[in-house]
C-alpha positions in Angstrom: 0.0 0.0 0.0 2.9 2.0 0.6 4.1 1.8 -3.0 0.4 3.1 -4.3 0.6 6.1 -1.9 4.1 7.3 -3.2 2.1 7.5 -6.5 -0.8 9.4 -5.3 1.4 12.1 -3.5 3.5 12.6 -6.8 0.6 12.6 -8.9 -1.7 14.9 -6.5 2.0 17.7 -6.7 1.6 18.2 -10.6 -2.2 17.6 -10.6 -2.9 20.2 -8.1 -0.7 21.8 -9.6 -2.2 21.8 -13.6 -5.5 22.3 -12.4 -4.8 25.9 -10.8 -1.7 27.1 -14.1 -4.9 28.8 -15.8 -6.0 30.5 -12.7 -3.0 30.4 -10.9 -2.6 34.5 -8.8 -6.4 35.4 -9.6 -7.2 37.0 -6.0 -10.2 38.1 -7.3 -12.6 35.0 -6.9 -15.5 36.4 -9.6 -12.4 36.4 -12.2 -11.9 32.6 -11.9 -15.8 32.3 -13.1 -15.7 35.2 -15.5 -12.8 33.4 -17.5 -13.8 29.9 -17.0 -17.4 30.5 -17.3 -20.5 29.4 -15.6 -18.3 27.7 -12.1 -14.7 28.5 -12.5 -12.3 25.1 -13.1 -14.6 21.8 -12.7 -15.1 18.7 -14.3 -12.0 16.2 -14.7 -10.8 18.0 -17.7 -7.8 20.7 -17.6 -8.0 24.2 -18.9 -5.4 26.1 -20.8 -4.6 29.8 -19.6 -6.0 33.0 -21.4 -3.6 35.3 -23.1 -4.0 37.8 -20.6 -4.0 38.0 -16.5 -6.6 40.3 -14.7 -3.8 40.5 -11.8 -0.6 40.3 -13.4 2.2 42.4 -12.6 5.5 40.9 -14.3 5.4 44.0 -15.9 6.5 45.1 -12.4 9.2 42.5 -11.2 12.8 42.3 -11.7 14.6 40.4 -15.0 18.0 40.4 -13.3 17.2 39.5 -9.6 14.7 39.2 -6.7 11.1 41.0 -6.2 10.4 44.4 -7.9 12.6 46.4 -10.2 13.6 47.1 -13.6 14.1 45.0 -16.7 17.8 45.9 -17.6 18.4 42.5 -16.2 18.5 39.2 -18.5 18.9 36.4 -15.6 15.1 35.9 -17.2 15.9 35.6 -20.9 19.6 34.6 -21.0 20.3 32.4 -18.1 16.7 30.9 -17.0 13.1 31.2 -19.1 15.2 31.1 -21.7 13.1 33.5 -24.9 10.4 34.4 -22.4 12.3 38.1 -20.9 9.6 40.0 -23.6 6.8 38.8 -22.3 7.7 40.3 -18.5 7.4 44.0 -20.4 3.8 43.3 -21.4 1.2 44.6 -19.4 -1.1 42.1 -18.3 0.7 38.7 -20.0 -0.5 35.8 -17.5 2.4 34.2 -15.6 1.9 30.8 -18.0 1.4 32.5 -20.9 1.4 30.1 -23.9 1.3 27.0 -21.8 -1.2 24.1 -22.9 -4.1 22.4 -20.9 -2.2 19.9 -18.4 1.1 21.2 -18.3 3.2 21.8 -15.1 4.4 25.5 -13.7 7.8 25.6 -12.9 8.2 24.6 -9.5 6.2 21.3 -10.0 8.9 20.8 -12.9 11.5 20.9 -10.2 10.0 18.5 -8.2 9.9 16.7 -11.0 13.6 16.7 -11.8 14.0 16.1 -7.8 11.9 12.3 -8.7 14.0 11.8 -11.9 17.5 12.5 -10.0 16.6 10.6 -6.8 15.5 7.9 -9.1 19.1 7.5 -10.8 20.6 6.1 -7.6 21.4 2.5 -7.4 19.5 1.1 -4.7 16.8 3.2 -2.2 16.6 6.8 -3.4 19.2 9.0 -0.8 18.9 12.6 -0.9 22.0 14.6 -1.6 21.6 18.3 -1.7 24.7 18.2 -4.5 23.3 16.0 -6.5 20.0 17.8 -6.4 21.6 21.5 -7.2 23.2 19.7 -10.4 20.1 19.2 -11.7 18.0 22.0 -10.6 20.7 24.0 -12.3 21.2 21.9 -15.7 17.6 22.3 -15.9 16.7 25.7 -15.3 19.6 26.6 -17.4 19.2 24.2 -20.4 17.4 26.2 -23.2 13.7 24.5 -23.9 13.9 22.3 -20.7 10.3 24.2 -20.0 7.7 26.1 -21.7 6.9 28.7 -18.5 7.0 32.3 -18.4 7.6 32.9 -14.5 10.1 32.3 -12.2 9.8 33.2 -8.7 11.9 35.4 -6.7 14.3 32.8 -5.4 14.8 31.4 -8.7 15.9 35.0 -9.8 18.0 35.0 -6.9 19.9 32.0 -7.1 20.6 32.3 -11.0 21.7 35.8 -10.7 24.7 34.4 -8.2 25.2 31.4 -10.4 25.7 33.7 -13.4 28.1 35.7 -11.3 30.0 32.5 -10.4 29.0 31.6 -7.3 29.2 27.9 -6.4 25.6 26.3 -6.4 25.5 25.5 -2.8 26.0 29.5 -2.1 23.4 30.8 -4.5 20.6 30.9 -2.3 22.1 33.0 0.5 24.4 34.9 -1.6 24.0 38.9 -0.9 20.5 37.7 -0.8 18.7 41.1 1.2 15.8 40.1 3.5 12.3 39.4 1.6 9.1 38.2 2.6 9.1 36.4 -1.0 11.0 33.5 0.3 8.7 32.6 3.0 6.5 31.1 0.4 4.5 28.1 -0.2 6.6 27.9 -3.5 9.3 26.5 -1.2 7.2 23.4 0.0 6.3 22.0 -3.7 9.4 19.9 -3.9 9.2 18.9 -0.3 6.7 15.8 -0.5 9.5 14.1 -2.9 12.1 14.1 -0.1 9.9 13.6 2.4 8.9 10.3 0.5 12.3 9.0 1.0 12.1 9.2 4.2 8.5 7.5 4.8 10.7 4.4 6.1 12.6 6.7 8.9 11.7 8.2 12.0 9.8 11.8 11.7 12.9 13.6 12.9 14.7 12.6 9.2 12.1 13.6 7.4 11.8 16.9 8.5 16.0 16.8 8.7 15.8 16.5 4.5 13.3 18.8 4.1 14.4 22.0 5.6 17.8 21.3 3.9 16.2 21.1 1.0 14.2 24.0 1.0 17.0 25.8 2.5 19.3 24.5 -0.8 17.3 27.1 -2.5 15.4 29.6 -0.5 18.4 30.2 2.2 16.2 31.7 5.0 15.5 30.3 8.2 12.5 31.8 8.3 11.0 28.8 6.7 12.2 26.0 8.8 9.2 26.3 11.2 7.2 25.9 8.4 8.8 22.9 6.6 9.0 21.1 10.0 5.1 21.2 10.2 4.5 20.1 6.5 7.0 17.1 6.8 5.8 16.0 9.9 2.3 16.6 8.4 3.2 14.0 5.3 5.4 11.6 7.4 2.5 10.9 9.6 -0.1 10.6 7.2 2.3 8.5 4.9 2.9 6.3 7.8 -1.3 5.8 8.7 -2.4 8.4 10.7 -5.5 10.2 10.3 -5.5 13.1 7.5 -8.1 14.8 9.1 -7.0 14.8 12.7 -3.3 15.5 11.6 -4.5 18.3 9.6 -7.0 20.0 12.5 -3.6 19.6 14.6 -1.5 21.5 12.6 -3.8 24.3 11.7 -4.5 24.6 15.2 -0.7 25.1 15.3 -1.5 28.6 13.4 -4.8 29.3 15.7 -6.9 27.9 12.7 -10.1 26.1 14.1 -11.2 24.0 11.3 -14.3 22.7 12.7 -15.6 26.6 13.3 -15.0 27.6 9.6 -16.3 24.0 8.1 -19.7 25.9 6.4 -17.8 29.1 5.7 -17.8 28.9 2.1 -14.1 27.9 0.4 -13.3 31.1 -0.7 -14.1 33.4 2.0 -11.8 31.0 4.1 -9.2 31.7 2.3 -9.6 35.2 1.7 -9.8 35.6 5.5 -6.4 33.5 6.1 -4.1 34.8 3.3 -4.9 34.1 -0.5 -1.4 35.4 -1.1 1.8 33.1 -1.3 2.9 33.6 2.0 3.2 30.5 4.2 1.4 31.9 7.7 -1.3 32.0 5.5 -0.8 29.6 2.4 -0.4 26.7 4.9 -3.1 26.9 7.1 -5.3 27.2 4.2 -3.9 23.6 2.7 -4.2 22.2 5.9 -7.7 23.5 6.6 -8.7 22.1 3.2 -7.0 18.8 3.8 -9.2 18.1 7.1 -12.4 19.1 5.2 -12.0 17.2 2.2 -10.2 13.9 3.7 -12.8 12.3 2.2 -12.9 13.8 -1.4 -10.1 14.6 -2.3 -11.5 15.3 -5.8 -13.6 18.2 -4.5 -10.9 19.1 -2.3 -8.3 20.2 -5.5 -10.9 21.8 -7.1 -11.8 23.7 -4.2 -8.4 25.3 -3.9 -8.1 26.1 -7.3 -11.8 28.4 -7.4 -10.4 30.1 -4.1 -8.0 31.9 -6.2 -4.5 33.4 -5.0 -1.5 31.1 -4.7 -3.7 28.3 -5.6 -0.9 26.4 -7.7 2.0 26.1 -5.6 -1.2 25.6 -2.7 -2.4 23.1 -4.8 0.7 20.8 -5.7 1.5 20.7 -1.4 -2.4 20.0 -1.0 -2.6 17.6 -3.5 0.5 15.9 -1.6 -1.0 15.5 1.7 -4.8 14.4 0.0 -2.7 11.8 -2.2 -0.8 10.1 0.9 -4.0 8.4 2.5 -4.4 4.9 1.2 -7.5 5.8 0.5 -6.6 8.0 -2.2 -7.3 7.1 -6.0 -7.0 10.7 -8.3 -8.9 10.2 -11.6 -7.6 8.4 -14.6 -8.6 11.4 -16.7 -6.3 13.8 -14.8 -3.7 11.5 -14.8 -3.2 10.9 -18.7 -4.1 14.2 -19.1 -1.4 16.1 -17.5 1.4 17.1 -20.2 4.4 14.6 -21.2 2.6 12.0 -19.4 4.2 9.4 -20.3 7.4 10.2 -19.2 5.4 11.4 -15.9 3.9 7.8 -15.1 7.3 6.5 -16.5 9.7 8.3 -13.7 7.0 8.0 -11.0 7.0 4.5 -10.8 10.6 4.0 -11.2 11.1 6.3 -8.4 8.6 4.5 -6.2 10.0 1.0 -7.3 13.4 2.2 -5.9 11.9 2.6 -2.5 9.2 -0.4 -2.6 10.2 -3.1 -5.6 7.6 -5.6 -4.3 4.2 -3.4 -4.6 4.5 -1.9 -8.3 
């Protein structure tokens, strides 16, 4: 059962994630139905983004480095997102502009080159942050590796110090000037896969992996308490306990009563926490909507995604924790119909036969 679970919780990362890329940063709710008319994102089928974003503001955010700035830079454009550095100028372009129906933002790419490294290794996967770095930056530098127009702050970050010659391990806190954008739920999309490889271990491993890893590219410690309550979140879950009452607990942990807000509607729950990527807010919103849809985890994706905000990167670390109950079965149609499936279904069960052989 194990072996089926590590399947779930890789598929629900780049499902949760493909169902929110069209709607991914609408904060205003009545947007989501307006473009995706009469009910927002339902249905088992995926949507492709519109040309243009009723929130956008790349026009806005630095080319050569973190947050908000100019675009003299060409980290975007030359180093990473390679061809894409035009479309930040545009007013209004949507942060996946051009992608297709099913396909993956960046982030849930990375976890998926996180799977395809780990699954390399002779024998059970082991997590080396060296290792990983090698590939996150052969990626993210390889021209065509991706078809996204965003990259995240950190992203920005780190490639600007790479560029600069910085060894890999020191990109992330490189001259890196305090920001609230690396407190962000961004950070967490990756963490289920190393998590996974430590379902076998005690807790304390698990959540030793994961804030390394999240530090290997965010480099704030700001984080950590955060990271610590998602792992343990996953590692409990992954080893049997109760979704729901492991998700009450650790919302509780942010002074989130789930049982008082269970017939608030989805999106004025969300709008009250944080809709923004932030994780004080992001993260009590996925474990909120983890306890309430334990038991339909269908609804429970599509929930997050018509809530709007950071309902991507919310939706790949939702679709995590709903996918690591045994219970959990995500629809055929959502599997076949994210993008380069094949080599999705491929590199997810050669990852989980490293760690289980017998069950796949």
């Amino acid at each position: 059962m194990y072996g089926i679970a590590i399947v779930q919780v890789l598929y629900g990362v780049l499902i949760g994630d493909a169902l929110s890329m069209p709607v991914h940063w609408y904060y205003n709710v009545a947007d989501i139905y307006r473009d995706f008319p009469p009910a927002g994102i339902t249905g088992l089928q995926y949507e492709a983004p519109k040309s243009t974003h009723p929130g956008a503001f790349m026009d806005r955010s630095s080319t050569g480095a973190q947050g908000r700035g100019t675009h003299v830079g060409d980290v975007i454009g030359r180093v990473i997102n390679h061809g894409k550095k035009s479309k930040w100028a545009m007013k209004g372009t949507h942060y996946h502009d051009a992608m297709l129906a099913g396909e993956n933002t960046l982030n849930a790419l990375c976890a998926r080159v996180l799977t395809r490294t780990l699954a390399e290794n002779d024998g059970p996967p082991q997590y080396d942050v060296d290792a990983w770095l090698d590939a996150y930056v052969t990626f993210m530098t390889t021209p065509g590796s991706h078809n996204d127009t965003y990259a995240e702050s950190y992203h920005r970050h780190f490639f600007a110090n790479y560029d600069s010659g910085v060894p890999p391990r020191e990109c992330a806190t490189n001259g890196r000037v305090q920001d609230h954008n690396f407190v962000t739920i961004g950070a967490l999309v990756s963490t289920p896969v190393v998590v996974l490889t430590a379902a076998n271990a005690d807790e304390s491993e698990a959540v030793r992996l994961a804030v390394q890893h999240a530090r290997s590219t965010h480099g704030v410690a700001e984080l950590d308490v955060h990271v610590k309550r998602y792992a343990k979140a996953l590692h409990r879950v992954l080893r049997g306990a109760s979704l729901k009452r492991v998700a009450e607990k650790f919302a509780a942990e942010y002074g989130v009563d789930v049982a008082s807000l269970i017939d608030t509607p989805d999106s004025e729950v969300v709008a009250m926490l944080g809709p923004q990527c932030y994780l004080d807010g992001a993260l009590p919103i996925v474990f909120y909507l983890a306890s309430k849809y334990a038991d339909d985890p269908v609804a429970g994706l599509l929930a997050n995604t018509n809530s709007g905000g950071e309902n991507a990167h919310r939706g790949s670390v939702l679709g995590a924790l709903l996918g690591a109950q045994s219970s959990t079965s995500w629809p055929t149609t959502w599997k076949v119909g994210l993008h380069d499936q094949p080599a999705i279904d491929d590199e997810i069960r050669r990852f989980a036969r490293s760690l289980v052989d017998n069950e796949l």
